[in-house]
C-alpha positions as CSV (number, residue, x, y, z in Angstrom):
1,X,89.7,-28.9,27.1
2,X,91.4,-29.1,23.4
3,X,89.3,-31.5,21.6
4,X,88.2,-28.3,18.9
5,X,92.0,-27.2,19.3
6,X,92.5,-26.7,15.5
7,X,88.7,-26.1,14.2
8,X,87.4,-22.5,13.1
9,X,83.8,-21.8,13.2
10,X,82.1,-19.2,11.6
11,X,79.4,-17.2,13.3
12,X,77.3,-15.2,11.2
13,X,75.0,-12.3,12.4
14,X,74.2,-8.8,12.1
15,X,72.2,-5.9,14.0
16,X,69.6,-7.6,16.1
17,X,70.8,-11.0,17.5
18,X,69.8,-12.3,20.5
19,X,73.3,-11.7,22.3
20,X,73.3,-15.1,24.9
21,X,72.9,-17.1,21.6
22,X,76.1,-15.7,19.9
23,X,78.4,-15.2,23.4
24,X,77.5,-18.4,25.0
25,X,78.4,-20.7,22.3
26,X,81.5,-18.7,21.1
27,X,82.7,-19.4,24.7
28,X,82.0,-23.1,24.7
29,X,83.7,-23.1,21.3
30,X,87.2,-21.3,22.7
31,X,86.7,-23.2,26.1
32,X,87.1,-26.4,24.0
33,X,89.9,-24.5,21.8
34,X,87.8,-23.3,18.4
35,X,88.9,-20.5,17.3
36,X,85.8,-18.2,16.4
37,X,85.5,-15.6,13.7
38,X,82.3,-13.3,13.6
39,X,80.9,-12.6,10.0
40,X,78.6,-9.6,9.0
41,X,76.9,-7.8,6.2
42,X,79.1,-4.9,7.4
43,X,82.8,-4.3,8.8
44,X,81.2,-2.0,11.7
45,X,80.5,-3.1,14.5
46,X,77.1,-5.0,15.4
47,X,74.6,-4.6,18.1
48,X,73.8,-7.4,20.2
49,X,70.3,-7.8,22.1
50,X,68.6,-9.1,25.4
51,X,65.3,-9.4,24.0
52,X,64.4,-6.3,23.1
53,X,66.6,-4.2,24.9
54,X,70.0,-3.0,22.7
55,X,72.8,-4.6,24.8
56,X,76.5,-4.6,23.9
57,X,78.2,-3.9,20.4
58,X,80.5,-7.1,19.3
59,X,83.7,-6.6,16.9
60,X,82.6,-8.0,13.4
61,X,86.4,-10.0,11.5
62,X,84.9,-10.5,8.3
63,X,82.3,-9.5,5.9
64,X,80.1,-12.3,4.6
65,X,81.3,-10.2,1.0
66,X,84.5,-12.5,1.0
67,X,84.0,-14.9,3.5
68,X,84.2,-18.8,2.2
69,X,82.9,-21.9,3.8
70,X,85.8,-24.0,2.9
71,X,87.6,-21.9,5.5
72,X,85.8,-22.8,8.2
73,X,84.4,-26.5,10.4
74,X,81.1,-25.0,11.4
75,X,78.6,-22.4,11.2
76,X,76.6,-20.9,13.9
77,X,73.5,-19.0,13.4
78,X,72.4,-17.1,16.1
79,X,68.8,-15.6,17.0
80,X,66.9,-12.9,17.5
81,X,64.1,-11.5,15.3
82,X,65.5,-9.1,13.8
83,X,69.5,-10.6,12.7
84,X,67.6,-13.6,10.5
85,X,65.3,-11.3,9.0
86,X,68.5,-9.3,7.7
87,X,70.4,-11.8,6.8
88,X,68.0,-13.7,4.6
89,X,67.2,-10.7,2.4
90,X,71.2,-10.6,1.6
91,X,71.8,-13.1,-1.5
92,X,75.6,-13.0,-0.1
93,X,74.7,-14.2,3.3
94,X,72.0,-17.0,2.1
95,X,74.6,-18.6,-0.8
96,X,77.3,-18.8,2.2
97,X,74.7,-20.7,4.3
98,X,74.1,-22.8,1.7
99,X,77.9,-23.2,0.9
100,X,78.0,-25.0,4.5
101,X,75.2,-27.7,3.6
102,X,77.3,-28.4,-0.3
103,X,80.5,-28.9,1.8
104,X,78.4,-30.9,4.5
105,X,80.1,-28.6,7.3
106,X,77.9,-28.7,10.5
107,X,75.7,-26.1,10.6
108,X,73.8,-24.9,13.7
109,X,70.6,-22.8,14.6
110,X,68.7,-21.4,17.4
111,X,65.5,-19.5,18.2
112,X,64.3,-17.4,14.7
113,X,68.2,-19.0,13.2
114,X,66.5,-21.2,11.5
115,X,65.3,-18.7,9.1
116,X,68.1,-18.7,7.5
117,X,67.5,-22.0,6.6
118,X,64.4,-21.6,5.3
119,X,66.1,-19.4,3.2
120,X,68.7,-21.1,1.9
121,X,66.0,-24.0,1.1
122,X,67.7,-26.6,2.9
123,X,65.2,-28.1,5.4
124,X,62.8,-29.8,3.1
125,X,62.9,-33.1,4.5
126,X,65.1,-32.7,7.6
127,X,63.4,-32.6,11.3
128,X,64.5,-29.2,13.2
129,X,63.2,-27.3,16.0
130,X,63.4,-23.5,16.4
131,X,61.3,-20.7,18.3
132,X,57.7,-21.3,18.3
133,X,56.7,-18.3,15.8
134,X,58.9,-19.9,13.2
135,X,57.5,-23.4,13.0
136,X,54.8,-22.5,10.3
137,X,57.9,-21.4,7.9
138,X,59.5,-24.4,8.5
139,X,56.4,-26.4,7.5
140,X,55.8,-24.6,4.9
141,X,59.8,-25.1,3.6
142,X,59.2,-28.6,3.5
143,X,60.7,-29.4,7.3
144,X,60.0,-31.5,9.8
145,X,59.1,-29.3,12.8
146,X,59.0,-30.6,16.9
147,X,59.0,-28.6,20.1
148,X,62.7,-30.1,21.2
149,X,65.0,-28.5,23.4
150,X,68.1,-29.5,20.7
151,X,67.7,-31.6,17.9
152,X,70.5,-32.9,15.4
153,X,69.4,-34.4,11.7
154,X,73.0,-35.2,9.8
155,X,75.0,-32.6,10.5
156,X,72.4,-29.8,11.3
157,X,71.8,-28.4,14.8
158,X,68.8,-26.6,15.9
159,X,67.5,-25.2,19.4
160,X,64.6,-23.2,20.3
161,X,65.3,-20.6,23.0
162,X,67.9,-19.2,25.3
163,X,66.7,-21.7,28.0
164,X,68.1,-24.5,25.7
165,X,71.9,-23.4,25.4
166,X,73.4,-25.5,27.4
167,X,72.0,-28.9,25.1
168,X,72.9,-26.8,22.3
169,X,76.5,-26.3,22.8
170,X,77.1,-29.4,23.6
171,X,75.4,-31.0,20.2
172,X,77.7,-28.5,18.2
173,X,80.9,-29.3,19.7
174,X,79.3,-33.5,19.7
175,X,78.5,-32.5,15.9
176,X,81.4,-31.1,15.1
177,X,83.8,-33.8,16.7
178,X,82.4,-36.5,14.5
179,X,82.1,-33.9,11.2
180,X,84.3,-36.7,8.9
181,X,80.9,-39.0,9.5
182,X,78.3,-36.4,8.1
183,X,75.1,-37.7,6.4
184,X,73.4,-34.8,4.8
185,X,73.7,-33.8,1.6
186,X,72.7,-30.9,0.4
């Protein structure tokens, strides 16, 4: 399968990511023919996660220093506690999140993911799901939150758990097929 033959999606994480939620959609991406570029808050190397238990170090392409939206189709946002948490304290990491929603690029998180998004104040009036411990923040953002394995609001993807990978591939690569008919603004 081609049909992303030509798209480049950004993933962003650091230290801490829940590893399934990064490797499982970067393979669904290349299996459909996206080319995927890993952005961090460091050029190092970053440590991926099963839970709690450190798992396997992932090559980091590109620091989030002088990464740009307009160079990318998509953004994932992977999991785990501790990546989000990072990644929202860096001003760097939250404007290029935000860069995604002005350019009304698809944009898609899962498990604590979302965040980020919290972060970047774009879920006031959007409905999103995420993992369970999270759906106070969203609330309190503004968002609409429901227990839904994947759900998509204009352009913005969001999944809860691990358990719900497979619906959540397959609403990015839906989501980013039709990205010319986005209906979010920022």
């Amino acid at each position: 399968m081609n049909d992303l033959l030509g798209r480049k999606i950004a993933v962003l994480a650091t230290d801490g990511f829940e590893q399934c939620e990064l490797e499982e959609p970067i393979q669904a991406f290349q299996t459909h023919g996206a080319e995927t570029v890993i952005i961090s808050l460091k050029d190092d190397d970053i440590q991926g996660f099963n839970h709690q238990s450190p798992a396997d170090m992932f090559h980091v392409d590109e620091t989030v220093a002088t990464a740009r939206a307009d160079e990318y189709d998509a953004l994932l946002l992977p999991g785990g506690v501790h990546n989000p948490d990072s990644l929202r304290a860096n001003p760097e990491a939250v404007k290029f999140v935000q860069s995604f929603f002005s350019q009304q690029k698809p944009v898609a998180a899962i498990c604590h993911g979302p965040w980020m998004l919290v972060e970047a104040d774009v879920v006031k009036g959007r409905t999103l799901t995420s993992f369970n411990s999270v759906k106070t923040d969203i609330i309190n953002a503004g968002g609409n939150w429901v227990d839904e394995p994947v759900v998509v609001d204009g352009g913005l993807i969001t999944s809860r758990t691990p358990d719900d990978l497979d619906a959540f591939c397959r609403a990015i690569i839906d989501e980013i097929l039709s990205a010319k008919q986005l209906r979010y603004t920022a």
